[in-house]
N, CA, C and O of each residue as an XYZ file, in Angstrom:
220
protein
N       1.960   -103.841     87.412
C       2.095   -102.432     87.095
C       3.337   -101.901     87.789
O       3.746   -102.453     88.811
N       3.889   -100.944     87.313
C       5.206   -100.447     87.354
C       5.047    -98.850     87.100
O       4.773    -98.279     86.045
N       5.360    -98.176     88.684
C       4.866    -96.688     88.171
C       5.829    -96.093     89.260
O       6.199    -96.738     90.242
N       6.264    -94.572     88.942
C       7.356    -94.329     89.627
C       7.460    -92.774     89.362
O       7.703    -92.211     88.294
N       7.196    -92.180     90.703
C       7.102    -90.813     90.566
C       7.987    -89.811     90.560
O       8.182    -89.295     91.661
N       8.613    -89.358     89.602
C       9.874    -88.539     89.137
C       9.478    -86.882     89.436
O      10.167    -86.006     88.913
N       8.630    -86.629     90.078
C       8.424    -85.257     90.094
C       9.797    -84.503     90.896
O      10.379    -83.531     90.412
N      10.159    -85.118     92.134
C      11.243    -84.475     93.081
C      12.479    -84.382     92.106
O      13.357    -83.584     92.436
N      12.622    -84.982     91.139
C      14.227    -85.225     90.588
C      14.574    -84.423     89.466
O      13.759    -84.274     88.556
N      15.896    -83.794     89.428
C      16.279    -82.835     88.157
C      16.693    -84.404     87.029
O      16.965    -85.592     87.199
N      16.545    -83.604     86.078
C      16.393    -84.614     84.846
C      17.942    -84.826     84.834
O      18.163    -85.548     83.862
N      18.811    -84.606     85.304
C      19.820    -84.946     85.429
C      20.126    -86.348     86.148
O      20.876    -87.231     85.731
N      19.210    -86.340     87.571
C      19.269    -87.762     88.230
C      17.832    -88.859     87.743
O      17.651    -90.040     88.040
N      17.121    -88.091     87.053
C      16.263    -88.904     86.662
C      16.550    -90.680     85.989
O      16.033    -91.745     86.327
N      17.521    -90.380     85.003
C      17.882    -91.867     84.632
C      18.081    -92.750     85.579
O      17.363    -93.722     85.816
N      19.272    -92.360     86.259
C      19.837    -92.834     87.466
C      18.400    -93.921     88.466
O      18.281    -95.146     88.426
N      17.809    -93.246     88.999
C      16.542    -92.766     90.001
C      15.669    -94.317     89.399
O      15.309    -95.288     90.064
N      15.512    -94.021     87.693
C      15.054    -95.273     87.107
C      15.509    -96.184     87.583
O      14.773    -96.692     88.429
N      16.518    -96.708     87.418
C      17.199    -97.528     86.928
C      17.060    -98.265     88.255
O      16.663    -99.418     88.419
N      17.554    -97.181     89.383
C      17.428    -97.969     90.866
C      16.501    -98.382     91.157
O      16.512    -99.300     91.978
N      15.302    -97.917     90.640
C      14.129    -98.584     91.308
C      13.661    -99.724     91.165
O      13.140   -100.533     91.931
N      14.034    -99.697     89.495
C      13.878   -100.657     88.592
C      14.482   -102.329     89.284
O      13.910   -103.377     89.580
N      15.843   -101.872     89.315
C      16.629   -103.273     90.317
C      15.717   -103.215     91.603
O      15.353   -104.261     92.141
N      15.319   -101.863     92.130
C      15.179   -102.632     93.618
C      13.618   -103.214     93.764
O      13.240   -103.780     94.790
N      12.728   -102.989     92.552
C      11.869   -103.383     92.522
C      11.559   -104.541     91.976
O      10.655   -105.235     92.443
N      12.161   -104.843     91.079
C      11.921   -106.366     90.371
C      11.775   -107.714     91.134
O      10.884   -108.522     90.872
N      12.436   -107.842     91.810
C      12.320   -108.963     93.211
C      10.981   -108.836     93.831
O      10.556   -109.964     94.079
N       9.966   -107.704     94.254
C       8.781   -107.716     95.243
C       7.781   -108.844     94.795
O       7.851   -109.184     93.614
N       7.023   -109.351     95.460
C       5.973   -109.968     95.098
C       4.942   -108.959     94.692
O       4.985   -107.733     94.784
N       4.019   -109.736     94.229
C       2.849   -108.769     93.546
C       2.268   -107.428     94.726
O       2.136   -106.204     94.710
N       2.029   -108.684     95.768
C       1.257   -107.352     96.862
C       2.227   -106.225     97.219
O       1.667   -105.167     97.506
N       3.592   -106.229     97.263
C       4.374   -105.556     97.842
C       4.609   -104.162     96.816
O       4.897   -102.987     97.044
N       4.451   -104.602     96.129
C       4.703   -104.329     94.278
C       3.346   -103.031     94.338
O       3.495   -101.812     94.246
N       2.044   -103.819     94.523
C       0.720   -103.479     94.368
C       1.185   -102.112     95.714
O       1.442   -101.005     95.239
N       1.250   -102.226     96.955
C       1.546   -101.285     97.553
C       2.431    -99.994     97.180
O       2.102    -98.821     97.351
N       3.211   -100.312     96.823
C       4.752    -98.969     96.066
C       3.979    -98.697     94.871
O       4.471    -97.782     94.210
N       3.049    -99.141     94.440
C       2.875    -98.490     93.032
C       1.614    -97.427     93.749
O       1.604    -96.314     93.222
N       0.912    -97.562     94.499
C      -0.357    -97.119     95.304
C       0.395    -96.037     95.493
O       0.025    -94.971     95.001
N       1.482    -96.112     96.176
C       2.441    -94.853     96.667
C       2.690    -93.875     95.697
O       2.517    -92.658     95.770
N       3.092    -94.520     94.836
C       3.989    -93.683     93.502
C       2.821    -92.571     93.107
O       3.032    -91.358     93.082
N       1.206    -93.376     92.720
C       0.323    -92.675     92.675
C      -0.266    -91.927     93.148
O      -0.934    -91.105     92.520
N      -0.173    -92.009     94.728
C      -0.634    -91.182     95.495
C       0.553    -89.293     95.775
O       0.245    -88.120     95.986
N       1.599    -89.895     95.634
C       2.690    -89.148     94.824
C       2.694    -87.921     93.732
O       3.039    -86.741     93.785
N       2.069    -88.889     92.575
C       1.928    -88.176     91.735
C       0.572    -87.064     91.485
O       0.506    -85.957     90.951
N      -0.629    -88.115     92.272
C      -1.665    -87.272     92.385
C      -1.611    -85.844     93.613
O      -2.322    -84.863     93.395
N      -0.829    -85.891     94.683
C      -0.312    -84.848     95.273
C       0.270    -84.104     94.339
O      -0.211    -82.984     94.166
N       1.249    -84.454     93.640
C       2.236    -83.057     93.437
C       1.301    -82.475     91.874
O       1.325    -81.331     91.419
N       0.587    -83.594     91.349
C      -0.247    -82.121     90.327
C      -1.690    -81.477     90.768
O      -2.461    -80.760     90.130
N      -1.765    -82.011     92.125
C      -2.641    -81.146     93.072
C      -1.726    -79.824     93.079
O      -1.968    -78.807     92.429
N      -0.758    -80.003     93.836
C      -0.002    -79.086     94.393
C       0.586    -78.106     93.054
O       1.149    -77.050     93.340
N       0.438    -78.484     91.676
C       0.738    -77.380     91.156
C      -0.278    -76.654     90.442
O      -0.180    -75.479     90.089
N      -1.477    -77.586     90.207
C      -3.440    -76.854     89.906
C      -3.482    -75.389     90.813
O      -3.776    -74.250     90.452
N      -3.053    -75.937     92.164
C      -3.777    -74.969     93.224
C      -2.351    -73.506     92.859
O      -2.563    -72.299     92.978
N      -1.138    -74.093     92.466
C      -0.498    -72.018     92.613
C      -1.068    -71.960     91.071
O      -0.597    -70.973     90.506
N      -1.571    -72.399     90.584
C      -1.583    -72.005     89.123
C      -2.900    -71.021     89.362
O      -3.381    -70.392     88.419
């Protein structure tokens, strides 16, 4: 799995942002891999916490 949390970035650096992760991720082994994606999610589940609650 391959997941990557774009919330911080103007869609301007968004491609960019891809692309890097993309290279710097392809090399990890699975567990390392399995960890950064845990992140990404935990990421993403913060920041649409964080916009439920001003809504």
């Amino acid at each position: 799995m391959f997941v990557i949390c774009l919330d911080d970035m103007s869609p301007e650096e968004t491609l960019d942002q891809v692309l890097a992760a993309i290279r710097s991720r392809l090399a990890n082994d699975p567990e390392e891999e399995r960890c950064l994606t845990a992140e990404e999610l935990r990421r993403l589940a913060k920041g649409r916490l964080s916009r439920m609650a001003r809504s």
